[in-house]
Phi, psi and omega in degrees: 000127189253182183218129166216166182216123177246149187212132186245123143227157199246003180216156204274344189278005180264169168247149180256341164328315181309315181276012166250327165285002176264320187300277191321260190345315148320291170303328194285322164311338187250027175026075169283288194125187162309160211220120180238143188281166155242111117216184200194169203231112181166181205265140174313334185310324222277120162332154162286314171316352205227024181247169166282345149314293157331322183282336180272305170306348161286315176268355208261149190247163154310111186119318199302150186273190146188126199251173191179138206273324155187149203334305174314321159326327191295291187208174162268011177250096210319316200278349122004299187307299181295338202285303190285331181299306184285331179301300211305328172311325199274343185246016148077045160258155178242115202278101164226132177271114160293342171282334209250003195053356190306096166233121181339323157270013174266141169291330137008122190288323167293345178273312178308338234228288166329292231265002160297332190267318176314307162302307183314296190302316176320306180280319189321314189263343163266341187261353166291321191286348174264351158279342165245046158255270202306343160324295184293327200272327147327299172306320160305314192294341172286329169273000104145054166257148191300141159213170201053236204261141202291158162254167182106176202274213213004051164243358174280136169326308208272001174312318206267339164231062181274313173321310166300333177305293160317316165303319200280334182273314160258036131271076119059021184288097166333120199301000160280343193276314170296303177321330167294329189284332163316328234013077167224179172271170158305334199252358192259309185267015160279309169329303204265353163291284177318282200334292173329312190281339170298330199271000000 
């Protein structure tokens, strides 16, 4: 079992001594062991994946520990938060943030209840971005710019293999199959089936 404490700052004037003796003190209260740091300088926007967090959470084993001074550390983005909540569950690691009191394998009604808000605020925050993309696409449609794909016919990819398509459908090929042969989705080439029968 290894220990690690990872620490993101975003600016060169912050310090990390603080969060490393609360962090060292933390483990020692938990007989942990020795504590080796992760740390690096960058903006929380930045994917985790594309940090030296990713890279730890990749090498990081079952059993292993991973300390954080707080949640916010992870990202500035919940769903980021949760993201990284779910790797460390799915890779049977323990997660603990010091500010939010927060550790990943407690069972605790107060850990349930935390990793409930998390979802909850995740989905919360996908549904502000979809409102506001529709919000934005009104607003074009409001200035009278056209939007998504012109209707009518030659405006589909797939127009141009409309004859094979039909065949591959009576002959009975599952329509995921055709769409991979297409490149499209499945919901693009139900779509462009309904045209056909309309027109």
């Amino acid at each position: 079992m290894a220990n690690y404490c990872y620490l993101r700052v975003s600016t060169l004037e912050q310090n990390t001594e603080k969060n490393k003796l609360e962090v060292l003190k933390f483990a020692n209260d938990k007989k942990l062991g020795s504590v080796e740091f992760v740390e690096e300088q960058i903006s929380g926007k930045s994917n985790f994946k594309n940090r030296k967090l990713g890279t730890l959470l990749d090498k990081m084993n079952d059993g292993d520990v991973l300390i954080v001074p707080e949640l916010s550390r992870i990202a500035r983005s919940i769903t980021q938060i949760f993201e990284v909540i779910e790797i460390v569950k799915e890779k049977n690691i323990v997660l603990y943030s010091l500010k939010e009191n927060f550790c990943s394998s407690d069972k605790s009604i107060t850990s349930t209840v935390a990793t409930t808000i998390f979802a909850l605020v995740a989905q919360i925050e996908r549904d502000l971005i979809s409102l506001r993309t529709k919000e934005a696409m009104q607003a074009k449609k409001a200035q009278g710019l056209k939007l998504g794909r012109p209707k009518g016919k030659g405006k589909s990819k797939l127009d141009n293999y409309k004859d094979e398509i039909l065949k591959l459908v009576e002959l009975h090929v599952p329509k995921t199959v055709i769409a991979r042969q297409y490149s499209t989705t499945t919901t693009n080439l139900y779509k462009f089936l309904i045209n056909i029968e309309t027109v």
